[in-house]
C-alpha positions in Angstrom: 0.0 0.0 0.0 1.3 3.9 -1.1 2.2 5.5 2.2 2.4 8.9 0.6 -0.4 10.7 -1.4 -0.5 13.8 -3.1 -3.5 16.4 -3.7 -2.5 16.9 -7.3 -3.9 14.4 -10.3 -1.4 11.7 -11.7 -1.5 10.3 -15.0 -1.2 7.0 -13.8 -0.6 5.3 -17.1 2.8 8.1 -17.6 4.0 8.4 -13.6 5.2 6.1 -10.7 5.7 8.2 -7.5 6.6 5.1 -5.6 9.6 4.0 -8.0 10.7 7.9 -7.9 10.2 7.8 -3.9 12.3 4.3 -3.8 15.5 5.7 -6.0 15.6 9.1 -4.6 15.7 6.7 -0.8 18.6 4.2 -2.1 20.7 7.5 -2.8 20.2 8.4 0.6 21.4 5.1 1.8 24.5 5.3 -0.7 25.6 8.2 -2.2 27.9 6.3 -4.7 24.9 4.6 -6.0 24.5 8.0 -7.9 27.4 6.9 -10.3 25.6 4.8 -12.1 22.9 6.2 -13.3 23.7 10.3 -13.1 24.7 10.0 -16.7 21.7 9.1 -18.0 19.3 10.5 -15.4 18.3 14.0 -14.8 16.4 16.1 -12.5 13.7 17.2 -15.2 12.7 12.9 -15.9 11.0 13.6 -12.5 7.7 13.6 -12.9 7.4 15.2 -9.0 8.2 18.8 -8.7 9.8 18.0 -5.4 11.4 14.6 -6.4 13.5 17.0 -8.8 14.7 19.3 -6.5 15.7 16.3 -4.7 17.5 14.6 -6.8 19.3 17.6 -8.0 20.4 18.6 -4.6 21.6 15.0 -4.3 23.5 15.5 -7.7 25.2 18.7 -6.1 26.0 17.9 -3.2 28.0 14.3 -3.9 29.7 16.7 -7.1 30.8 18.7 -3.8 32.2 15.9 -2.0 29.1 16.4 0.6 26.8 13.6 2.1 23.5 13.7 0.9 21.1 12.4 3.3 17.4 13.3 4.4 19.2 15.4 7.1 21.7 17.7 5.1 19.5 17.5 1.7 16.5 19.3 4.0 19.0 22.5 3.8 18.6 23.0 0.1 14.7 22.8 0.1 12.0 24.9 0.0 10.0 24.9 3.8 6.5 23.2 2.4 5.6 21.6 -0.7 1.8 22.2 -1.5 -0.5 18.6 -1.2 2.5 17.2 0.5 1.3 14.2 2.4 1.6 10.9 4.5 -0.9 8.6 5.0 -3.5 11.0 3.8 -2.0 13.6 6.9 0.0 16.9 6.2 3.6 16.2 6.0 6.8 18.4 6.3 9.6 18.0 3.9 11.9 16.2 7.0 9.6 13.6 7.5 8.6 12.7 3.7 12.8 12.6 3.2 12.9 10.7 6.1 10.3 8.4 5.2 11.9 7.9 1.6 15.1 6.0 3.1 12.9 3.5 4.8 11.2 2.9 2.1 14.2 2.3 -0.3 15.0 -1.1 -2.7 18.7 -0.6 -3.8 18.4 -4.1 -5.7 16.0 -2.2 -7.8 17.8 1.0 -8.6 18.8 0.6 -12.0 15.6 -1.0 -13.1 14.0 2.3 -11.3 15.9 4.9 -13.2 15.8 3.5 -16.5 11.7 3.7 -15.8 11.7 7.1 -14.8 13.6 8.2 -17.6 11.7 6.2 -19.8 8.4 7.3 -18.4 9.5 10.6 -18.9 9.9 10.1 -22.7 6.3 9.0 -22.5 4.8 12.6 -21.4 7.0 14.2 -24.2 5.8 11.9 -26.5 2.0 12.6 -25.3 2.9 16.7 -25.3 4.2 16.3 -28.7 0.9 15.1 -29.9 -1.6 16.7 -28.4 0.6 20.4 -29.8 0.4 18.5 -33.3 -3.0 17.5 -32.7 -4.5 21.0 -31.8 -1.7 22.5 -34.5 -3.2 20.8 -37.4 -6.8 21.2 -36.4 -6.1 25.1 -36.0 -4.0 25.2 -39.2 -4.0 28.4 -41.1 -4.5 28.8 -44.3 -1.2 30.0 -44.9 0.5 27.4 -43.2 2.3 24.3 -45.3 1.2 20.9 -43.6 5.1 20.4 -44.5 6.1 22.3 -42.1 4.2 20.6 -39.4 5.5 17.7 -40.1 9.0 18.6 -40.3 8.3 20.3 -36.9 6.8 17.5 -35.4 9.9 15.4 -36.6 12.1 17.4 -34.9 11.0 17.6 -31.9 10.3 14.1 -31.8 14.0 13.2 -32.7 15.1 15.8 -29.5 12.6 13.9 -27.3 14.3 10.5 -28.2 18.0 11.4 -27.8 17.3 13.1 -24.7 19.5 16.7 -26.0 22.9 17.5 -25.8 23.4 17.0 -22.5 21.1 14.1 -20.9 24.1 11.4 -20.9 26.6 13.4 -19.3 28.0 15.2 -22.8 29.2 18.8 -23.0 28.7 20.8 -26.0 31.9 21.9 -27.4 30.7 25.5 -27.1 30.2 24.9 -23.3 33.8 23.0 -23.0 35.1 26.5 -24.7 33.3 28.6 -22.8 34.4 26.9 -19.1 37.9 26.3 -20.5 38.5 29.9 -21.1 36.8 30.9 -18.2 40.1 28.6 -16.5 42.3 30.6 -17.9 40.8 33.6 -17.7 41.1 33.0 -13.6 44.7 32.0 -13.8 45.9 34.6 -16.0 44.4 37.0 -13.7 45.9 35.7 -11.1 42.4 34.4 -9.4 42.6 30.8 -9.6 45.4 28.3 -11.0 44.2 25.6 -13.7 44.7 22.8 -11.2 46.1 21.7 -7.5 49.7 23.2 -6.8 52.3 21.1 -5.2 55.1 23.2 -4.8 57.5 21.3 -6.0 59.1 23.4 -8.9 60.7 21.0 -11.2 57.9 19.1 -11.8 55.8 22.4 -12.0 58.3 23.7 -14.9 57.2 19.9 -17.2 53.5 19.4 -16.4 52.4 22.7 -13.6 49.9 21.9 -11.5 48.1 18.7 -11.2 44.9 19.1 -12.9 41.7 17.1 -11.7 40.9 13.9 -13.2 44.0 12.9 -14.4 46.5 9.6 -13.5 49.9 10.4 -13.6 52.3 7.4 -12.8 55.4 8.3 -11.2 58.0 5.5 -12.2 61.4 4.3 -11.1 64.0 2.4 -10.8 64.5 0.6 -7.1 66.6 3.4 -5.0 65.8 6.0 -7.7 63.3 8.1 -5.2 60.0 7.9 -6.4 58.4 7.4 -3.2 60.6 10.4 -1.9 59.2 12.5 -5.0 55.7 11.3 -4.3 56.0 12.2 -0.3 57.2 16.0 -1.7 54.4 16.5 -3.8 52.0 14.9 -1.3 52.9 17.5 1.2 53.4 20.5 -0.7 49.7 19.8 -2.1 48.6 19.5 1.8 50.3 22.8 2.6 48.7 24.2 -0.4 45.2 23.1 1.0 44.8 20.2 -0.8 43.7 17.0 1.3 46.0 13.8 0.3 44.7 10.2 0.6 48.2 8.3 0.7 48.2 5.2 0.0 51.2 3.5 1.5 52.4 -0.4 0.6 55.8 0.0 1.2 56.0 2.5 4.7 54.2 2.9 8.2 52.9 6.4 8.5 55.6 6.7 11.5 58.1 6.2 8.7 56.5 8.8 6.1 56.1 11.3 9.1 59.9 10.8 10.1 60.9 11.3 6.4 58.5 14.7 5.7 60.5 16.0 9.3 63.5 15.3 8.0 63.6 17.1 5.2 62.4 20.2 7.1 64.5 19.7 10.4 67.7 18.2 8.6 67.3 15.3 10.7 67.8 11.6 8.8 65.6 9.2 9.3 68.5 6.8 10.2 69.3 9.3 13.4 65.4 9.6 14.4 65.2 6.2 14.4 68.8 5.6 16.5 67.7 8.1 18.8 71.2 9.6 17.9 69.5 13.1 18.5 70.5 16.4 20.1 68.1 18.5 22.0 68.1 21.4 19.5 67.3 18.6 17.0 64.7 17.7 19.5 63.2 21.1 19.5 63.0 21.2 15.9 61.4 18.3 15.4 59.0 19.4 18.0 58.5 22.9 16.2 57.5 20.8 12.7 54.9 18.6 14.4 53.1 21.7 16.1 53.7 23.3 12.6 52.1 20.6 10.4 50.0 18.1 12.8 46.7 20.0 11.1 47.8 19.2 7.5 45.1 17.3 5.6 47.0 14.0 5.1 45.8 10.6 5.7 47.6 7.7 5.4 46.2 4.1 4.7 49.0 1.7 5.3 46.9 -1.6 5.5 47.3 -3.2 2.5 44.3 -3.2 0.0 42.5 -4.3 -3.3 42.1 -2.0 -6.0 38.5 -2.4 -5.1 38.8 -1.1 -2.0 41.4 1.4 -2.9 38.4 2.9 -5.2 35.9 2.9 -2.5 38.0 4.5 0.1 39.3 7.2 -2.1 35.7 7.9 -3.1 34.7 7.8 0.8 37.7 10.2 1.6 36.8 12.7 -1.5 32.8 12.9 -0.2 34.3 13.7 4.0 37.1 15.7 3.1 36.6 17.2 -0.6 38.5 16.7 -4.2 42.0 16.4 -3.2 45.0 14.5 -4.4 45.0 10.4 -4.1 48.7 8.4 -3.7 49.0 5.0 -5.0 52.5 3.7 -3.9 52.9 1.3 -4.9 50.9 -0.2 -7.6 52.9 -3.5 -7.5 52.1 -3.5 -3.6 48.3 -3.3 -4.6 46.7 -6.7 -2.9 45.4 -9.0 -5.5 41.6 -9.4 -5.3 39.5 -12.9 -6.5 40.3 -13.2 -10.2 43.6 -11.2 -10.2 45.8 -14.0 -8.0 46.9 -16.0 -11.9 47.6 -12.8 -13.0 51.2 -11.8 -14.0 52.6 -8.9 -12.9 52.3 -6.7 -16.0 48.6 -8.0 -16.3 47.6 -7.1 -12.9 49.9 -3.1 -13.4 47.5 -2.9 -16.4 44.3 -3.7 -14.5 45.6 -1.2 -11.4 46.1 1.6 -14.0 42.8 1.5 -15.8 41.0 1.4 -13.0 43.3 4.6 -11.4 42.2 6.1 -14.1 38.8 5.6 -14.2 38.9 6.4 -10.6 40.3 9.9 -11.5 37.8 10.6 -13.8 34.9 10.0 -11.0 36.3 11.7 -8.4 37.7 14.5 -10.6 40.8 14.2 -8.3 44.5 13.5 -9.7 45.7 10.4 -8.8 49.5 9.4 -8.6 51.1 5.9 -8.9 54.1 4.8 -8.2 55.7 2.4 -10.3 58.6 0.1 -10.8 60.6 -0.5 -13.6 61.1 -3.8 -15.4 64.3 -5.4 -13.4 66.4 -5.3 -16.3 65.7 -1.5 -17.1 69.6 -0.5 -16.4 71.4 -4.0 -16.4 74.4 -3.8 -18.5 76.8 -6.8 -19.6 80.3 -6.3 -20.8 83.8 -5.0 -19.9 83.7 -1.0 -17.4 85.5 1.2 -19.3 85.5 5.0 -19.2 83.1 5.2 -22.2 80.4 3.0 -20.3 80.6 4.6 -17.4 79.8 8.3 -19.7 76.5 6.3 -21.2 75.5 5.4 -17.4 75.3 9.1 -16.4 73.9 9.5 -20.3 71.3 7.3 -19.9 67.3 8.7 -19.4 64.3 6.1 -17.9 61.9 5.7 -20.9 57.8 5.2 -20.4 59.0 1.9 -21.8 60.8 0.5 -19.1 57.0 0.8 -17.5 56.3 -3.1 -16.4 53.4 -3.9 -18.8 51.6 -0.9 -20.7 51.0 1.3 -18.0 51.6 4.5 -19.7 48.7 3.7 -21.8 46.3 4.8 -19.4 48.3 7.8 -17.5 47.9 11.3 -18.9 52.2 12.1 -17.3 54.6 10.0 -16.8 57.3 11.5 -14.3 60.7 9.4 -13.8 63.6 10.7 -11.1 66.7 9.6 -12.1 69.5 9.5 -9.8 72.6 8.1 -12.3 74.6 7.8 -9.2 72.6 4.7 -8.4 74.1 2.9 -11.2 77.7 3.9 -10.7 78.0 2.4 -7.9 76.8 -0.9 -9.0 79.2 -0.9 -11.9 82.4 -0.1 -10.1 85.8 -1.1 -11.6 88.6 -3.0 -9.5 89.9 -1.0 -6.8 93.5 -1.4 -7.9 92.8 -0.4 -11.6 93.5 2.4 -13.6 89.7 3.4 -13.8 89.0 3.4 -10.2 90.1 6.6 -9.9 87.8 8.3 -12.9 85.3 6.1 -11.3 85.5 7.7 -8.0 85.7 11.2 -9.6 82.5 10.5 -11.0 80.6 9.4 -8.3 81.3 12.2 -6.3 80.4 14.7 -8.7 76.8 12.8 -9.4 76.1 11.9 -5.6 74.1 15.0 -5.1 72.7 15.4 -9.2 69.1 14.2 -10.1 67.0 15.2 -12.8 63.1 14.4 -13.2 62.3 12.9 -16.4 59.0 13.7 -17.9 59.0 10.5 -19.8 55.5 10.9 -21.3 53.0 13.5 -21.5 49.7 13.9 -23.3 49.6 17.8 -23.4 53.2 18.8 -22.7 56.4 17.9 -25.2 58.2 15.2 -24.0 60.7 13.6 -23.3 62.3 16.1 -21.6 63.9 17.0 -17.9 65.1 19.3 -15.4 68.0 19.3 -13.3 67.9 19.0 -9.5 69.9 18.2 -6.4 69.4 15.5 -4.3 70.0 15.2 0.0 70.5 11.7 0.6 70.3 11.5 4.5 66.8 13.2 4.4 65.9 11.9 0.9 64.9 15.1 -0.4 64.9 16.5 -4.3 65.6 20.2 -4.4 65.9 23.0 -7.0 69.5 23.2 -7.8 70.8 26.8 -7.4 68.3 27.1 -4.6 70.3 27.1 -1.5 69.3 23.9 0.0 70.6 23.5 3.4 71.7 19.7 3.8 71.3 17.6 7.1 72.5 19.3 9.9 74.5 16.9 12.5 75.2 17.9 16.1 78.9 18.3 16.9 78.9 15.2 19.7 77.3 13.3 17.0 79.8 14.2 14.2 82.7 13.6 16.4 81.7 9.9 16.6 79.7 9.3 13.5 80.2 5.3 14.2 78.0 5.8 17.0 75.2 5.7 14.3 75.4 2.2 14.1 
């Protein structure tokens, strides 16, 4: 039996208010329910006046990032709604929203949307003809029949493809118009076209990170990409971003040790030894109270890809669009299905779904990668002119395990050539030691990040940067990084690290 009731007529033939009542209550219940069906279902296939408003506020709100329920939707609503009823009683707006989520069949949502829509169709179909009906029994003399026809045949064809916009499309003329509203907020200095992460190297190859897209961030094991990815995390936190990170590899004690050491100059390897004075102490002190408000939240419990989507999605509705960290993807847990996989068949399933994942959210997402294992192994004798292509040498997207890149819109590589000397090093008695040495030293504190792929900036090209070791940090060369700073007591007995 219909618990609600209206005092207005309903075609009854052209209408269900219970199926409208029952989708409009499943969104309350789950907000992400909305994703599948807001691209083919608007506010206006309501046949309800206030089922509309509903389900635009809905629509608005999850857009936002908000929670939509009978509670915070009440907000966006008019007081009263004339003929509004329960049970054949007077009802206010809280208690008909209320009354909505009890009422709710998620099974059923689909079926119910795709009936609205459709039922919608119906009226336009029945308004259609009854204006061609009355049209050609008023004709004027003047008027061609043709032309009624055509009419009719138009409007008919706009009724079944729903207009430009009822699947989710954008006109081009609307893309043009928002895009150069974009830039005309950047250029003015309003608004940049995207989420800053002051980190200027990669701003100089791809500036800001721009909603929506994946950008992999691959490397070569010791190369820093999770180093890279920390930076950018917390210069997008500091720039009022909130940062879901994602973390496979590190305990958040670990991250939190690293983003204070690059700031107080003291290693990780001495926070963790204890091997601390009290002025480092005090600094370390300083960056907590500085930063323990910065909207960062680390998810160190391994997950599926499924669950890395539905957390994401949870965090981007309670704390707004911000930046997701994915590192990294090879440390993604295998869900049923994926376990046979091989490892460049399960990177490729990670990245689609990153990406489509970015797309919903409208959020940029960043994975971390590893490079195929035989990226940078060399065979043959170390001479002078090997060690030259070693420092020579750039990361291509190629070296990507599977076809990652084929879903990312950058890919961003740190190279550290450094790495690679030092696993190539000649005899200790010969001749090339020497050279050898020479060139380690003058590479130890060189990087460069590689934009390796891009598909709206020219690549491949890089820029030039330093590189701290002890507090793993990339820096702007000619920037006056400050390195780690050791206590006297500490320096005067550096075996007391270990």
């Amino acid at each position: 039996m219909n618990a609600y009731s209206h005092d207005f007529q309903i075609p009854a033939e052209i209408c269900n208010i219970e199926v409208e009542q029952s989708l409009l209550g499943t969104l309350f219940l789950s907000n992400d329910a909305l994703l599948h069906i807001k691209d083919f279902l608007q506010p206006e296939h309501f046949f309800e006046p206030m089922h509309r408003d509903v389900y635009g506020v809905i629509c608005d709100m999850v857009r936002a990032g908000k929670v939509a329920n009978p509670i915070t939707v009440k907000t966006f609503l008019p007081e009263t709604y004339k003929g509004l009823r329960l049970e054949g009683q007077p009802a206010t707006v809280a208690a008909y929203l209320a009354r909505m989520a009890v009422e709710a069949h998620p099974a059923s949502l689909i079926t119910n949307a795709g009936l609205i829509r459709d039922m919608a169709k119906r009226r336009t179909l029945v308004s259609i003809a009854r204006e061609m009906l009355t049209a050609a029994q008023n004709i004027e003399v003047d008027c061609d029949p043709n032309e009624l026809a055509e009419k009719a045949i138009g409007s008919l064809s706009d009724a079944m493809s729903d207009g430009d916009g009822i699947y989710g499309a954008v006109s081009f003329a609307d893309a043009l118009d928002e895009a150069l509203s974009i830039t005309n907020a950047a250029y003015g200095g309003k608004k940049v076209a995207g989420m800053a992460h002051r980190f200027s190297p990669l701003d100089k190859l791809i500036g800001p990170l721009s909603p929506g897209q994946l950008i992999i961030l691959g490397g070569a094991t010791k190369q820093g990409k999770s180093a890279l990815a920390g930076q950018i995390a917390m210069g997008a936190a500091e720039s009022g971003h909130p940062v879901w990170f994602y973390s496979g590899e590190m305990s958040p004690a670990e991250l939190a040790m690293r983003e204070s050491s690059r700031e107080t100059k003291v290693s990780v390897s001495r926070q963790k030894r204890g091997k601390v004075a009290e002025a480092d102490i005090e600094r370390m002190v300083q960056f907590r109270s500085e930063h323990v408000n910065l909207p960062i939240f680390i998810q160190p419990t391994k997950l599926t890809i499924d669950a890395i989507i539905e957390r994401a999605k949870l965090f981007v509705r309670k704390k707004g669009r911000g930046v997701i960290f994915i590192d990294h993807i090879g440390l993604v847990e295998r869900g049923r299905g994926q376990k046979q996989m091989s490892e460049w068949e399960f990177g490729q399933e990670v990245t689609l779904n990153l990406k489509q994942l970015a797309r919903e959210i409208d959020c940029p997402v960043i994975g971390c990668a590893q490079l195929k294992k035989n990226t940078f192994v060399d065979r043959g004798p170390i001479t002078e002119k090997f060690l030259h292509q070693i420092v020579a040498r750039r990361p291509r997207y190629t070296d990507l395990i599977g076809a990652m890149e084929r879903d990312a819109d950058h890919v961003i590589m740190p190279f550290r050539p450094v790495v690679f000397l030092k696993e190539h090093e000649p005899p200790v008695h010969s001749d090339l030691h020497l050279k050898w040495e020479e060139m380690v030293a003058e590479h130890e504190r060189k990087a460069k990040i590689v934009l390796a792929l891009s598909r709206e900036s020219q690549w491949p090209r890089d820029v030039d940067c330093g590189w701290d070791g002890p507090t793993t940090t990339f820096y702007e060369t000619g920037g006056g990084n400050e390195h780690e700073v050791v206590p006297a007591e500490i320096a005067a007995n550096p075996m007391g690290l270990f």
